[in-house]
C-alpha positions in Angstrom: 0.0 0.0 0.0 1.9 3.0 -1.0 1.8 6.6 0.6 -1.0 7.7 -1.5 -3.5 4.8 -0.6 -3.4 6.6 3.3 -4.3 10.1 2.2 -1.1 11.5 1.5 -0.1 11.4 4.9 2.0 8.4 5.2 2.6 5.5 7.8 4.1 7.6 10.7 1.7 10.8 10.3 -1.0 8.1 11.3 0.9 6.2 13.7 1.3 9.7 15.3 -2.1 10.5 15.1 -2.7 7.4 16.8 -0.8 7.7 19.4 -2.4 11.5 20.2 -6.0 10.2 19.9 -4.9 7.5 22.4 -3.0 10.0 24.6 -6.2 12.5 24.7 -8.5 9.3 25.2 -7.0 8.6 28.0 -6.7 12.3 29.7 -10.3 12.9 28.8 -11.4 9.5 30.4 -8.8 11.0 33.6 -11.2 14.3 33.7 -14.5 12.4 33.3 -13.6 10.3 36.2 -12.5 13.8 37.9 -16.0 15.3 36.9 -17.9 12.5 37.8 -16.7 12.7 41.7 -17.0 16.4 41.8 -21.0 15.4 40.9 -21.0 12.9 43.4 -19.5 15.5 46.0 -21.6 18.3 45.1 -24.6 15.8 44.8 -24.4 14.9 48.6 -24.0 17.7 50.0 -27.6 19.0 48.1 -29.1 16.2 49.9 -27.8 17.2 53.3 -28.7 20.6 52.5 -32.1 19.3 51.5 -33.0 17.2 54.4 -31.8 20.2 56.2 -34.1 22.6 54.6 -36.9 20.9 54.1 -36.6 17.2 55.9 -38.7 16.3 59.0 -38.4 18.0 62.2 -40.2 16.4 64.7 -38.5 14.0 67.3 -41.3 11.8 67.8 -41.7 8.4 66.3 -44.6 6.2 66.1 -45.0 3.2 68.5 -44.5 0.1 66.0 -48.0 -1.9 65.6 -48.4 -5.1 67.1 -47.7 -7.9 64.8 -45.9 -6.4 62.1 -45.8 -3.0 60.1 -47.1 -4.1 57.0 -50.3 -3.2 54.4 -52.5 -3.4 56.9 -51.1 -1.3 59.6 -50.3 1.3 56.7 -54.0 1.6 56.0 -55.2 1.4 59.5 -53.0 4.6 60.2 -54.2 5.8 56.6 -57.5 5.6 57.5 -57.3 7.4 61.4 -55.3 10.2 59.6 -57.9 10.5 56.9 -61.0 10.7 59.1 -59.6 14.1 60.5 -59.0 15.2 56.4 -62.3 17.6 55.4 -62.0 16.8 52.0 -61.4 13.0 52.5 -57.8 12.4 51.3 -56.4 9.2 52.5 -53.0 10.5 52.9 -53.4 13.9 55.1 -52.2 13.5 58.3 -54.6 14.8 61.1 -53.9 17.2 63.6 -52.6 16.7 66.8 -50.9 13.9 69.1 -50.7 10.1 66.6 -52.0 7.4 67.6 -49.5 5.4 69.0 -46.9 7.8 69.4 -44.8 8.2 72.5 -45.8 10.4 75.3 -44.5 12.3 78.6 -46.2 10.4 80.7 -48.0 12.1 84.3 -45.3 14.2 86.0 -44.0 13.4 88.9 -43.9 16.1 91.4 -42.9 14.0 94.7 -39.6 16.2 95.3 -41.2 19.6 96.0 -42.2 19.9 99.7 -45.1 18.7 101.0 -47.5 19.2 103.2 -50.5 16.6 104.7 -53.8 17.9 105.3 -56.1 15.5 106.9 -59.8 15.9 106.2 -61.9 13.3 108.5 -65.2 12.8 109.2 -66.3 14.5 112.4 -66.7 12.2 115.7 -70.1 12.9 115.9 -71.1 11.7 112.5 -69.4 7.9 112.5 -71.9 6.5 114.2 -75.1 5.1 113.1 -77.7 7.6 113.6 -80.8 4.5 114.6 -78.5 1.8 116.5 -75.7 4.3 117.6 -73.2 1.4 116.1 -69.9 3.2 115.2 -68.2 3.3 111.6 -65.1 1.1 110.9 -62.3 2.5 109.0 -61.9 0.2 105.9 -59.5 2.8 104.0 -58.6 6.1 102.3 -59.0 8.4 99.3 -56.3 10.8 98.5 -55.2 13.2 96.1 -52.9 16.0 95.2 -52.7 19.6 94.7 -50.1 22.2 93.9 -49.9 25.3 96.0 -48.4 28.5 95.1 -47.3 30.4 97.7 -45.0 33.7 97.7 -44.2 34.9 101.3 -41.7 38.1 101.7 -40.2 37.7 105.2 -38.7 41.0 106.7 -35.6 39.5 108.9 -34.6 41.5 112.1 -30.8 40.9 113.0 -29.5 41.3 116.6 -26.4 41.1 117.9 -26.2 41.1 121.3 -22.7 42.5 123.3 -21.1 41.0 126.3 -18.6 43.4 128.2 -16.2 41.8 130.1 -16.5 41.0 133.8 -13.4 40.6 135.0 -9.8 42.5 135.0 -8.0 40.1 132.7 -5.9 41.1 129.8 -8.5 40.3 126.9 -10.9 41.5 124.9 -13.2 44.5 126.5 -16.4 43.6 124.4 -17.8 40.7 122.1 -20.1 40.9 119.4 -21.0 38.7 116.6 -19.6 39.5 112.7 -21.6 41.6 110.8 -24.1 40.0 108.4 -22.7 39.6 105.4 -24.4 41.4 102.6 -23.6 41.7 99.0 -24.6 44.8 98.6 -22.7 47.0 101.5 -25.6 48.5 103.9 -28.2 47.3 101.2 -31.7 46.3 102.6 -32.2 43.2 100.7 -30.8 39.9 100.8 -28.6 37.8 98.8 -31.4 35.6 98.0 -33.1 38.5 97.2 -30.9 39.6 94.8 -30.7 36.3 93.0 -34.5 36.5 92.5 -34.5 40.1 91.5 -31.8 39.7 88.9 -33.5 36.3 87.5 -36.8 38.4 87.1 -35.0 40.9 85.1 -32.5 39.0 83.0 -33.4 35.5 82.9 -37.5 36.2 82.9 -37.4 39.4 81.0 -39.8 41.6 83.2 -39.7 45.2 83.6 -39.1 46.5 86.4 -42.2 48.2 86.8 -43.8 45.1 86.8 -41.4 43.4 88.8 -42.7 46.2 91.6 -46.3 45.7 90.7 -46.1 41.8 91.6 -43.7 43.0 94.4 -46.7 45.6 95.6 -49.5 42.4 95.5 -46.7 40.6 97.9 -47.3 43.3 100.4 -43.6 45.1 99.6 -44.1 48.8 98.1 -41.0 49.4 96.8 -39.7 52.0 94.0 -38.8 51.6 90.6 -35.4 54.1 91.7 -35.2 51.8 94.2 -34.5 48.8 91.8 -32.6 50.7 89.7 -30.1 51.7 92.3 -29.9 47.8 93.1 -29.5 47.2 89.3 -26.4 49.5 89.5 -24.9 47.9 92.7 -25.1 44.6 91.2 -23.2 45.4 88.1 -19.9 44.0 89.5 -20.9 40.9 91.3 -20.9 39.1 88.5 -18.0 40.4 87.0 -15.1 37.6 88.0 -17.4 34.9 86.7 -18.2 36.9 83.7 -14.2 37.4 82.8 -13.7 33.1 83.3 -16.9 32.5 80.9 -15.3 35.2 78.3 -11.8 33.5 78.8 -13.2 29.7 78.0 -15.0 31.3 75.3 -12.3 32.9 73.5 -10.0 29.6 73.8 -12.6 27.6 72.1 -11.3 25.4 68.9 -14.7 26.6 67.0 -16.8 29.8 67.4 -20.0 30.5 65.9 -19.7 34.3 65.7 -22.8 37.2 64.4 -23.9 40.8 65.3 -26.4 42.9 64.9 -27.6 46.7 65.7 -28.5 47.7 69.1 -30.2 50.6 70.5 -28.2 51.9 73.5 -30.1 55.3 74.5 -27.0 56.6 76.6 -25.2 59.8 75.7 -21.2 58.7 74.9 -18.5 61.4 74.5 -17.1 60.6 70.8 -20.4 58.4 69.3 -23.3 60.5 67.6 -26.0 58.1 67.0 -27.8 55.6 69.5 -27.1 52.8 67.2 -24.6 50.2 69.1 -24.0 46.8 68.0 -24.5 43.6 69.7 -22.1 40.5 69.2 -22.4 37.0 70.3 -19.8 34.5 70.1 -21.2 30.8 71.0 -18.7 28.6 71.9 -19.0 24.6 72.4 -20.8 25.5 76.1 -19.8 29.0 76.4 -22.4 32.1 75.4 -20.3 35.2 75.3 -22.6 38.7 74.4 -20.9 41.9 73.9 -22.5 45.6 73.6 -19.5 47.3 71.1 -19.9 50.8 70.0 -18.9 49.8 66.9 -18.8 47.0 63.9 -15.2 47.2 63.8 -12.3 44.4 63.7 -11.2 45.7 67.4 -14.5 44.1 69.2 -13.1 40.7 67.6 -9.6 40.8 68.2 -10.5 41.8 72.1 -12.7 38.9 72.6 -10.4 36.6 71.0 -7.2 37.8 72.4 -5.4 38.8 69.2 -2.3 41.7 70.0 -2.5 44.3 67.8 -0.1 47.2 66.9 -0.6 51.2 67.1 -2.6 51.2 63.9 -4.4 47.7 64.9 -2.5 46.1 62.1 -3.3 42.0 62.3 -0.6 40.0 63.2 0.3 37.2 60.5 -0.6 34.6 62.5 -2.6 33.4 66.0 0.1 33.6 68.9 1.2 29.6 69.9 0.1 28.0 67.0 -3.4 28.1 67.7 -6.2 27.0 65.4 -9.8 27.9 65.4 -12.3 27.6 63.2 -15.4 30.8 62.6 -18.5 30.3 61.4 -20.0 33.4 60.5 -21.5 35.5 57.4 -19.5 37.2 54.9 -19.1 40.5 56.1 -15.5 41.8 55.5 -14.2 41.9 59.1 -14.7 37.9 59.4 -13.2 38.1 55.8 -9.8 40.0 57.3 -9.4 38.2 60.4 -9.8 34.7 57.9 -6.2 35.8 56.5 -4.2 35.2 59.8 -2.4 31.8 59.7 -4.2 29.5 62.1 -7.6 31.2 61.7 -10.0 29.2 58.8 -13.4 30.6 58.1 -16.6 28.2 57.7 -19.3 30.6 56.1 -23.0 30.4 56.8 -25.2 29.3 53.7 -28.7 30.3 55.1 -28.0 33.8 55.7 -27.2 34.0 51.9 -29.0 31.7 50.8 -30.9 32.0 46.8 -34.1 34.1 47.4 -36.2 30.6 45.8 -34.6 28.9 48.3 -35.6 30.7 51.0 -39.1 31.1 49.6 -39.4 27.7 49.7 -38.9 27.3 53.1 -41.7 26.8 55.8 -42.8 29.9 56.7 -41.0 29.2 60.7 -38.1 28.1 59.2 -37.5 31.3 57.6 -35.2 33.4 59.2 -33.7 37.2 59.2 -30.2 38.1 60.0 -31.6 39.5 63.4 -33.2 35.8 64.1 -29.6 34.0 63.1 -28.0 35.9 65.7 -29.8 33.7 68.3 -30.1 30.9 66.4 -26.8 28.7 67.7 -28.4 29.7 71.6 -31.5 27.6 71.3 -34.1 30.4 69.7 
């Protein structure tokens, strides 16, 4: 077969073009294997995203049927959930508690104290009213009630003194310690204190409600008065406070968001009312801070970071330390992501495609405000 019978090219121009073809074969096979595990990747994490978005969330699980879940349980169930459907569907779940499904059970309230109140017949009456034969006890019917009681106790302190009788070389007088008080010649108690500040911080009441329920108690007591008490308590729980904030900033992963706060208090160098409010949620640490600003200083004070004059960034995290922020994309996580030892894990949801989000349940929609609380249980 001569040169011309293979299109002019010749033996080696189509041994080469062989050997090419195969080459490129073989590289393009390489980058379909490639793509095809990129589509696997990006494939599963849709469907945790998915079941994220849109999967389940109820914790409670049906009791299984007796003798076996098959077609016949299925309709049974069918058939309950249909009855509650107005327009008949067999598939529409009714409202309320399942059948079958697991519940709480009667609480058990047998550790609060308790109190026996015996209600008996009178004397008179257990006898029979013709023969004047008397009643036998054969038993007793019992039941329980809860009683909500709120007693203020005023608590009168005396310390008696002893002067001393004889000529020895010892003390003149004795007298017992002073009480201790947390709040130095303060009226109220410790216990006190501890209720006030859980009815204002952990409860949420205002205080002028706090003295309304404190007026129905029998203690009239002003909302200055509070206030003052507010003030005093301030520090107490300031130690505490600085170990929380410490464990909190050491943490290996921090979930990390702010948002505007009203702050109606007049501050030398600030304009504007509008302060911001950060939270930094640690693995069992809850760390709020009120900042005058959205700056980077707020986060390189919480998590420790030395910075020079002009609160230049170091190039990486003193000690080799690593943690790990999971935040939104504004551009102070973005500058504190480019310290060595510092990797950013950015929140989806908050960015999320507007169809996505529309497509959400209407509670599982949420607003940047609503995401700040989000990792502390809101």
């Amino acid at each position: 077969m001569g040169g011309s019978d293979l299109g002019g090219g010749g033996v080696e121009f189509w041994r080469a073009q062989a050997q090419r073809l195969t080459a490129d074969n073989v590289a393009l096979r390489a980058r379909v294997a490639e793509l095809e595990g990129q589509v696997d990747a990006l494939a599963e994490k849709v469907s945790v995203l998915a079941r994220m978005a849109f999967g389940t969330s109820s914790e409670k699980a049906a009791r299984p049927v007796a003798g076996g879940a098959g077609a016949t349980g299925e309709a049974g169930e069918a058939g309950e959930a249909g009855g509650d459907d107005p327009g008949g569907g067999p598939n529409r779940r009714g409202r309320g508690q399942r059948r079958g499904s697991r519940g709480h059970g009667r609480r058990d309230y047998s550790h609060l104290p308790t109190r026996e109140e015996i209600h008996d017949v009178a004397e008179a009456e257990r006898v029979c009213p013709r023969c004047g034969a008397g009643y036998a006890r054969f038993g007793e019917e019992c039941c329980e009630q809860i009683d909500w009681q709120v007693r203020l106790t005023r608590i009168v302190h005396r310390r008696p003194s002893y002067r001393r009788t004889c000529r020895c070389p010892v003390r003149g007088v004795l007298v017992a310690p002073p009480v201790p008080k947390a709040i130095g010649k303060g009226r109220f108690t410790t216990g006190f204190l501890a209720r006030l500040l859980c009815e204002k911080f952990v409860l949420g009441r205002p205080v002028h409600r706090i003295v309304a329920a404190l007026a129905h108690d029998g203690l009239d007591v002003a909302e200055g008065t509070l206030a003052g008490v507010f003030a005093a308590c301030a520090d107490l729980p300031a130690p505490l406070a600085a170990l929380i904030t410490e464990r909190n900033a050491a943490a290996a992963h921090l979930h990390i968001d702010e948002t505007s706060w009203k702050v109606y208090a007049a501050v030398e160098g600030k304009d504007s009312h509008r302060w911001w409010c950060w939270v930094f949620v640690g693995p069992d640490t809850t760390v709020f801070t009120i900042a005058p600003s959205r700056s980077l200083k707020v986060m390189t004070e919480q998590l420790g970071i030395d910075t020079d004059e002009d609160d230049k960034l170091p190039a990486a995290l003193p000690g080799g330390r690593q943690v790990l922020l999971s935040s939104d994309f504004y551009a102070v996580y973005q500058a504190l992501g480019r310290l060595d030892g510092i990797d950013n894990l950015w929140c989806w949801a908050q960015y999320a495609e507007p169809g996505i989000m529309r497509n959400l349940p209407v509670g599982r929609r949420c607003s940047p405000r609503r995401l700040l609380f989000r990792a502390v249980g809101c």
